[in-house]
N, C-alpha and C positions, 0 to 999 in steps of 0.2 A: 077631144074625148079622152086622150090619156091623161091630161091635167086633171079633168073631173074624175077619173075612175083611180088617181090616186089620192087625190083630196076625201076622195070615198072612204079611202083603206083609212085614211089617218084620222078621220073622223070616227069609223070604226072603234079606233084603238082608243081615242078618248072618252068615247062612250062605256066601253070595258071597262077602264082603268076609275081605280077611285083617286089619283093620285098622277102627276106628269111630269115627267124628268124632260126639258129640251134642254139637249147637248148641242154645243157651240166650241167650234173651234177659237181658242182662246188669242189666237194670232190673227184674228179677222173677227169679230164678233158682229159686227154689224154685219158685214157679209153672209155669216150664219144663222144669225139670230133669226125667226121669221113671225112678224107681228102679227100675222093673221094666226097665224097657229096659237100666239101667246092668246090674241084675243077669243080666242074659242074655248081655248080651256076657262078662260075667267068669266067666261059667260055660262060656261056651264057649271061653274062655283066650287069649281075642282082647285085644290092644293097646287102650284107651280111653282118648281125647282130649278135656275139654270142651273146647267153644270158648266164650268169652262175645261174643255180637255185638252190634252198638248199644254200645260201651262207650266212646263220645264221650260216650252223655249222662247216665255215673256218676262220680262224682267220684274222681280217680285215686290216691287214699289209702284210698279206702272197695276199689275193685278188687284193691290188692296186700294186702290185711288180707285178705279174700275168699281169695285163691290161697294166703295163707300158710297159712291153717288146711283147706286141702282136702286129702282124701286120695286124690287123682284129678290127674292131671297137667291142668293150667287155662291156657288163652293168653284172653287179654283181645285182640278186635278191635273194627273201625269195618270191615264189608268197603265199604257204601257211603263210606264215607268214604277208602277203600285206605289207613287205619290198621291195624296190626301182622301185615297179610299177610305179612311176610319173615319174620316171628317164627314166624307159623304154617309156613308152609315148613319153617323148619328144625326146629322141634318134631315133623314128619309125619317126616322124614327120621331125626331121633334114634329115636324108637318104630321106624320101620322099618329101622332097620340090624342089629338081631339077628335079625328077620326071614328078611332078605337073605343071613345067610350061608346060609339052608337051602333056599331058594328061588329060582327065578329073576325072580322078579316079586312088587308086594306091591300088591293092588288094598284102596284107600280108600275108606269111603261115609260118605255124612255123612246122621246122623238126626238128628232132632227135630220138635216140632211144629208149626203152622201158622204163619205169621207172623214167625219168629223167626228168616230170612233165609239160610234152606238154597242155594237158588237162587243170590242173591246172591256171597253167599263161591263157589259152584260157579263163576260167570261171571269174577270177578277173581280166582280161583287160575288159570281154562286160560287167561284172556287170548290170548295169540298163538300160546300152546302146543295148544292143541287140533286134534283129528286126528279122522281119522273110526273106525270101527268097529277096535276094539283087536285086533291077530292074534295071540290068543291062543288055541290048540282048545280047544272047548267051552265058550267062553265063549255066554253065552244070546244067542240072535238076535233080532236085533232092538233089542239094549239097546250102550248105546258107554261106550267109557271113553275119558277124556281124559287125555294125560302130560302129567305134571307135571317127571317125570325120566326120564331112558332107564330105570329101573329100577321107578319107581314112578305107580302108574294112580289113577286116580279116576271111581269111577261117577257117569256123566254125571246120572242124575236118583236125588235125595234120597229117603228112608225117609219116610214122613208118621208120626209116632206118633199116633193117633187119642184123643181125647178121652172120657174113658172115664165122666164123669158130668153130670149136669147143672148142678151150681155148676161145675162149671169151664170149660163154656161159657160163665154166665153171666159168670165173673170175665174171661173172654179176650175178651169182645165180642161171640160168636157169638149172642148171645138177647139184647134191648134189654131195658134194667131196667124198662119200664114196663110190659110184656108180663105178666112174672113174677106167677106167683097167690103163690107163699109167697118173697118177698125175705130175709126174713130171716135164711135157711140159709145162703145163698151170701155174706151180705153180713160175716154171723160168721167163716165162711172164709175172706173176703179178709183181717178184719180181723185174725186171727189171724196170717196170714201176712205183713203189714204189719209186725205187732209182732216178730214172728221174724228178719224180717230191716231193715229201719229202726226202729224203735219212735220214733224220732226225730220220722219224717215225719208221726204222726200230732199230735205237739206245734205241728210249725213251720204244718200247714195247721189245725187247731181249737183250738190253747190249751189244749189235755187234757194233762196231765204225771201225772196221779193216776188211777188207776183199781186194780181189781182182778180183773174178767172183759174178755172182748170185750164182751159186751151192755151192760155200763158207760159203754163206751168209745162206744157206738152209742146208747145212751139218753144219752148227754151231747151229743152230735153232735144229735142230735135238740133236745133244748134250744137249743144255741146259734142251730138252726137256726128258731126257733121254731114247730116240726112237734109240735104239742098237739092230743090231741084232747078232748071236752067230755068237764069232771070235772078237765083237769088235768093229765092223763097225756100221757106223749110218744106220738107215733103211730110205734111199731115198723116198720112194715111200710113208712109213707111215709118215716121216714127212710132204712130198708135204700136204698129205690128213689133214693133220692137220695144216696144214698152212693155206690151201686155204679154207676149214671149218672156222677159227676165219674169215676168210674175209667175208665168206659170210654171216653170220650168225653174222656182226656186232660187235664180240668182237674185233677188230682189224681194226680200221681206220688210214688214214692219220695224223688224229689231233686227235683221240681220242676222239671225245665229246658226239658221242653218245651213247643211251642206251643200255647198256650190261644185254646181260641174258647168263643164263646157259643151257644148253643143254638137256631136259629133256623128248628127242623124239627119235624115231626111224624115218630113211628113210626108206619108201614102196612104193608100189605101179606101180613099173617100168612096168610089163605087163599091167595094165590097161593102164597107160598113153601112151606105145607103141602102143595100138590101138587105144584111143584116136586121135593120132596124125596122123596114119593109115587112119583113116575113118575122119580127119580134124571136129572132135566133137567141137563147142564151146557153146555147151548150153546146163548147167546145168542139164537139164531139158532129156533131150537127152541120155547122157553120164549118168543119175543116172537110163535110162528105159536098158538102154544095159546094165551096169554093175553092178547094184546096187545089185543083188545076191553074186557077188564076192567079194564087198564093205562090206555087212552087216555081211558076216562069220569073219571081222574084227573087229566086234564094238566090245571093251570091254575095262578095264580100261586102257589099254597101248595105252598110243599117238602116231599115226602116222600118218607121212607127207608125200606127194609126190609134187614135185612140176616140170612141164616142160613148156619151151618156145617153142609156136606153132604158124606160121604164126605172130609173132608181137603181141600174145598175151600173156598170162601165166593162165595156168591153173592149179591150187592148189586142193589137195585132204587132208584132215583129220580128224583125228576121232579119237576116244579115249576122248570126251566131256559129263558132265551133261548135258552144254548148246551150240547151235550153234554156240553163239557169241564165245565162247572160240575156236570152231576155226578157224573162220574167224579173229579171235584178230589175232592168232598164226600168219598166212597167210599174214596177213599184217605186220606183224613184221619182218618175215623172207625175205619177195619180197620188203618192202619198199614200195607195190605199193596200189593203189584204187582197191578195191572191185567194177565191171560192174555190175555181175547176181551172186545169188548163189543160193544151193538146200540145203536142208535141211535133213536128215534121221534119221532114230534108232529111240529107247523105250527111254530105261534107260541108256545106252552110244550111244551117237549122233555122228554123220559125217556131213560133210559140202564137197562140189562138187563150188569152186570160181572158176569165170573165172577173172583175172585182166588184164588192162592196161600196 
């Protein structure tokens, strides 16, 4: 029911929109990309823009090789970084100018899925340009668009595509790999998609140049890892979990460029966030009067996380802090994502209740 009631919303937003931005994390595009969505808008004979975001941290020969062989019009940005905003501009302006002769107006929405910096790019396209509620009739109340040009609009909040299985939460971050009863599925998945689109990065991070399946590639991984169990044999399951752990937790990219940390937390929290998710909590506020008894017999000097994707949001728990920021840092380090609301708890070891984007 929640799959259909957010394929709902997103279908919604297509139907608005004269025009579709999907935003793709530029460090995993297959991962992001999402073909159903692509094929919806093409069926509805609507304009389709990727955007690739985070494209500071892919190497900018691997990017133009990427756009040369798409068959989808592709701009490479950095929106945190207000890298290739003005490209994007004028690429929404090119798509919407045959638009424009037949219309007076051409409203832009930008979809994709969690994380992958909808928001973002939203806030440094209206910059100084944003306006309040767009006077256009029958536009839906309550929802704004922002100009971008006398001519062309942008809905103010993004499409969430919803996550439609379980490896591909576990590959996004939404479910800690240690959780996981069968790792192995999700961890074949990733590695498959690794090979698809870097095959490279799994030489530069394990030494593996030879194989002939994924599971090769993840019982070698295993070996070098020296993850054996008695008899001999690699342990499948514990390497998946350690596989798919470097991925999520950033030690183990595509390209390698971002920031590495080491590991110096516990995963908790599974029952709260089970009902959490249960009674569809997303405010802080909320979630720290229901469970904040069960939380606070937690607080003391050992860090722990919980982190789960609910409804297209994520909701982060931890604790083990002198100070809040530490772990809202945490939380954003491990999800990649914006802090929306958080709560605050404890004395003398603190907790934090984020809800992210």
């Amino acid at each position: 029911m929640k799959q259909r009631k957010a394929w709902r919303v997103v279908r919604e937003v297509i139907d608005e929109a004269d025009m579709i931005i999907e935003v793709v994390d530029a460090r995993d595009p297959i991962g992001t990309r999402n073909r159903k969505l692509e094929r919806l808008v093409l069926e509805e004979g609507k304009p389709l823009l990727i955007v690739m975001n985070k494209a500071d941290l892919v190497p900018k020969e691997w990017a133009e090789g990427y756009k040369r062989k798409s068959d989808l019009p592709v701009v490479f940005i950095s929106a945190r970084e207000r890298k290739g905003t003005g490209i994007l501009r004028r690429e929404i302006k090119k798509l919407a100018k045959p638009l424009l002769e037949e219309q007076e107006k051409v409203k832009v929405a930008l979809i994709g899925y969690p994380n992958v910096g909808k928001s973002t790019i939203i806030n440094t396209l209206k910059g100084k340009r944003a306006v309040g509620t767009a006077p256009i009739p029958g536009y839906t109340k309550g929802k704004q668009l922002i100009r971008l040009s006398k001519r062309i609009w942008l809905l103010d909040s993004p499409g969430v595509v919803p996550i439609d299985d379980f490896d591909e939460l576990v590959i996004k971050g939404g479910f800690p790999a240690d959780k996981i009863e069968d790792p192995v599925k999700p961890a074949l998945k990733l590695i498959e998609r690794i090979l698809e689109t870097r095959k490279e990065a799994i030489t530069e991070k394990f030494g593996i140049d030879e194989f002939e399946s994924e599971e090769e590639v993840l019982r070698k991984i295993g070996e070098r890892r020296g993850l054996i169990k008695a008899g001999g044999e690699v342990d499948l399951e514990e390497t998946a979990r350690w596989f798919l752990r470097e991925w999520q937790t950033g030690r183990f990219t595509l390209f390698g460029k971002e920031k590495r940390r080491e590991e110096d937390f516990t995963w908790d929290f599974e029952d709260v966030l089970d009902g959490i998710e249960e009674d569809l909590l997303l405010d802080p506020r909320r979630i720290l009067w229901k469970y904040g008894e069960e939380l606070r017999k937690k607080l003391d000097n050992q860090k722990r996380v919980g982190i789960r994707e609910i409804e297209g949001f994520t909701v982060g728990i931890a604790t083990g802090f002198k100070k809040c920021d530490g772990g809202i840092k945490l939380l954003e380090e491990l999800t990649g994502r914006h802090i929306l609301a958080s709560e605050c708890f404890g004395k003398k070891w603190k907790g934090v209740i984020a809800i992210m984007e």
